[in-house]
N, C-alpha and C positions, 0 to 999 in steps of 0.2 A: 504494500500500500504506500501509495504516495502521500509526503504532506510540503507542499510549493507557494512557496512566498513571493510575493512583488514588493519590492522597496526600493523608492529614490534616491538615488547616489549626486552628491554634489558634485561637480565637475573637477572640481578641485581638490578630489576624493580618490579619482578616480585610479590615479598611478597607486596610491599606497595601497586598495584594492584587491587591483593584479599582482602589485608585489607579494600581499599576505595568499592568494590563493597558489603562487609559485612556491612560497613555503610551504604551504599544506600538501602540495605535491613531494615536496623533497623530504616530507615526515609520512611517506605514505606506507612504509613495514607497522610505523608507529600506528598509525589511522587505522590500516586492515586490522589488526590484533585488536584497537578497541571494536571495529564492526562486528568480530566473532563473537564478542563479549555480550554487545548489546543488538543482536541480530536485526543488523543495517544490511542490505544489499550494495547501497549504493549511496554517492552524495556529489550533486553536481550545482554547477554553477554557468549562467550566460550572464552575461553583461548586452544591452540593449537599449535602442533611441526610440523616444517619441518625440513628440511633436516639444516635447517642456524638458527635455534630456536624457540621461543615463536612467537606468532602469536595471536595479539588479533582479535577477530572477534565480532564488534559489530550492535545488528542491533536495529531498531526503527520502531514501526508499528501503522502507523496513519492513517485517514480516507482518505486522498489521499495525491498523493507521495509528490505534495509541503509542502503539511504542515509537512510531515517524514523527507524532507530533511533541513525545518526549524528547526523541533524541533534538531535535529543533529545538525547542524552548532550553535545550542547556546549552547548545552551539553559540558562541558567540563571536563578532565582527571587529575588527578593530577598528570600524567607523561606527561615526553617529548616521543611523539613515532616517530620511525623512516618510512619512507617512503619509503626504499630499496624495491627492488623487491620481489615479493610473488610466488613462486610457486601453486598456489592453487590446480591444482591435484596430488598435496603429502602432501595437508594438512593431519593434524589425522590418518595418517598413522603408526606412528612411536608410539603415545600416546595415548590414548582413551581423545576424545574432554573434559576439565574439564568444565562445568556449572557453570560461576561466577554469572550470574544474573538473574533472571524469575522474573518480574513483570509481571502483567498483569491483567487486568481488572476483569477478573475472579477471582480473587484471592481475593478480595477487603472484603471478608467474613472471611479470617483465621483467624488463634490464630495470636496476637500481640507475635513475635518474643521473647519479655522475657517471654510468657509461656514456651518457651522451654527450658529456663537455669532451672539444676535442681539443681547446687549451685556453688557457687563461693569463690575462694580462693583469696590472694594475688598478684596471680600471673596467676593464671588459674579459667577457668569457666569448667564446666560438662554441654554438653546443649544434646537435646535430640539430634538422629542421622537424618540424611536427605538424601535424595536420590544425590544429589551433593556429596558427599563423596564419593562415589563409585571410582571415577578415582583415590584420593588419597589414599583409602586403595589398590588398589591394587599396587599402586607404591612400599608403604610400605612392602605388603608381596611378591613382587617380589625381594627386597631388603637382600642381604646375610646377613647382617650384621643386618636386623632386625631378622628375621627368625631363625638365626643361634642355639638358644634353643629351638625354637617352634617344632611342628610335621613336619614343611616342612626343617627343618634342613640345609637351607639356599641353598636346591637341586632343589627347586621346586618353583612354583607361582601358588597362586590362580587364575581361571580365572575370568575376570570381571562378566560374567553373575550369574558366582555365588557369587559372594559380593552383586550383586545387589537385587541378589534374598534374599539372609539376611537380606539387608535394609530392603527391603518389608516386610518382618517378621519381626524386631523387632519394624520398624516404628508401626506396627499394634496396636490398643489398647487392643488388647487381647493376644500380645507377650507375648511368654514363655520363655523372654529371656527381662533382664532390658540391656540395652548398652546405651552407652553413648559413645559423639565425644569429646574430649578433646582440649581445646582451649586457647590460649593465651587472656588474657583482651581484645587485641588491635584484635583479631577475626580471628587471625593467627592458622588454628587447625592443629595440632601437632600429635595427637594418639585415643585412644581411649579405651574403658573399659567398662567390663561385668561383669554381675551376671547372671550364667547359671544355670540350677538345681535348683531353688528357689524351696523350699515348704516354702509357705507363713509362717509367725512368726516362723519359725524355723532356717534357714540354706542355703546356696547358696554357689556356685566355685566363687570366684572372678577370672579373670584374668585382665591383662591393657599394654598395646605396645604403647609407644611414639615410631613412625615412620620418625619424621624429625629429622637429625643429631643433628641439632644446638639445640633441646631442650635436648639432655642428657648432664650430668656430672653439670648440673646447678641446681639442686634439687628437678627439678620437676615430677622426675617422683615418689619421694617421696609426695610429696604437693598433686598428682595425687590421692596415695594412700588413703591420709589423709581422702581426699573430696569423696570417695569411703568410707570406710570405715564408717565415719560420718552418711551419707547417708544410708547406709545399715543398721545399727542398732538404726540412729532414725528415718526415713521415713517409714523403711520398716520391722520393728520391730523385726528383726533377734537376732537369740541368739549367732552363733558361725555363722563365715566365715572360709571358705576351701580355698587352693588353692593347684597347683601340679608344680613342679619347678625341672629343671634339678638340678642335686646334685654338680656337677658343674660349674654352673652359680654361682660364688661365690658373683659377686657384688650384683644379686638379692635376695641372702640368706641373705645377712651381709643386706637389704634392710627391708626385713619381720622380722628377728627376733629382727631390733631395735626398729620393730613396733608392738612387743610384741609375733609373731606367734611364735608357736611352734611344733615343729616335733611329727608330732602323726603317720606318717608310712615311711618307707624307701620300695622303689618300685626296688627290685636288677635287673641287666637287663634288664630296663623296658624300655630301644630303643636303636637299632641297628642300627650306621653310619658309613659307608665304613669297614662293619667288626670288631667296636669295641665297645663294650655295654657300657651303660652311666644307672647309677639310677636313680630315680625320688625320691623328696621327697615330704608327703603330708602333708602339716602344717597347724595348724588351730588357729584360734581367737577367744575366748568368747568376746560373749559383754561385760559382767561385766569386764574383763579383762583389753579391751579396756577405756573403761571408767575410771576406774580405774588409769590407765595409764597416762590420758588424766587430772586429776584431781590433779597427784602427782604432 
């Protein structure tokens, strides 16, 4: 039996939120052990817009509904929520529902959560990607302002079904394609980053988009690269890393070439927006180079 809540999340609520339901994830040997105790099924979470904001939607699934709506009434939030009215037939209307939390009894077999960080900096972690990401990439490439050098040239959005359908791909373990979700320590994730084109021990495209405002002009989309990088030529034993970059994207060039790339082709006309060609440049990274670099 289910027992499912609606409560209003202030906006300004909202990151510390997701942060506490990423730790309820990474306490989840702890969680399962209390659900056997007190015969939970399950305990999930969406986050969701209407028309007046955020919208938590929390639900709990127990063996019958007193004990669902016990185990609720003793779960608690580390915000204050508000109790104003809910429209619920214009919930997810406006946002694709994001998935803060899936427990569940099935689940009690997975990889333990740090199998999926593939390394960690200062400031940010590289964890593998998850099917919950889906709502926040496409926020991001519906975004001018992320897009604005990409191929969607800040004209256009991805649809969701097809990010989703990405995840499914590179989640895969036979993915032709290494990506990574990029994350704050505190489990705030932020952007994300690939190695496309891999032929094993030789060579791969990097690219990498921090999509939330508030982590650019703070260093990390350097730090980003670092732990990229790192990664690709000691994990995965690459000799030289590629990438392709509008010619005027100046911040991201002054980006790569302090991180040692270098211009190995100039792409003339190589895209067309609103009638005015733009070049692409393709620059690259030895390993040795890197390391090199990394030692001076």
């Amino acid at each position: 039996m289910l027992q499912i809540s609606f409560k209003r999340v202030k906006p300004g609520k909202v990151d510390k939120l997701r942060t506490w339901m990423r730790e309820l994830k990474d306490r989840r040997e702890e969680i399962f052990a209390s659900f056997e105790q007190e015969g939970v099924r399950s305990e999930k979470a969406w986050l969701l817009e209407d028309d007046d904001g955020y919208v938590l939607v929390y639900a709990i699934e127990a063996e019958d509904l007193e004990q669902a709506r016990r185990v609720y009434a003793e779960s608690t939030l580390p915000i204050d929520l508000e109790h104003r009215a809910i429209q619920r037939d214009t919930l997810g209307k406006r946002v694709e529902p994001e998935l803060l939390l899936d427990l569940t009894v099935d689940d009690m077999e997975c990889d333990a959560p740090s199998d999926h960080i593939y390394s960690t900096g200062a400031h940010l972690r590289l964890r593998k990607p998850l099917m919950e990401d889906a709502p926040l990439r496409h926020k991001w490439f519906a975004d001018p302002q992320v897009t604005r050098y990409l191929p969607l040239a800040g004209k256009d959005e991805l649809p969701i079904e097809d990010i989703r359908d990405y995840l499914e791909m590179v989640t895969d373990s036979n993915r032709p394609v290494f990506d990574v979700s990029i994350e704050l320590l505190d489990g705030v994730t932020i952007g994300s980053a690939s190695y496309r084109d891999v032929v094993d021990g030789e060579s791969a495209e990097l690219s990498i988009v921090l999509g939330e405002a508030k982590a650019r002009g703070r260093g990390l989309g350097r730090e980003a690269m670092e732990l990229m990088l790192d990664y690709g030529f000691d994990e995965m034993k690459l000799k030289h890393v590629w990438l392709v970059v509008r010619a005027d994207n100046d911040v991201a060039v002054a980006l790569f070439e302090s991180l040692g790339f270098e211009t190995a082709e100039v792409l003339e006309d190589a895209v067309v927006i609103d009638d005015v060609s733009y070049a692409k440049l393709r620059m690259e990274l030895k390993s040795k180079d890197w390391k090199k670099g990394q030692t001076s």
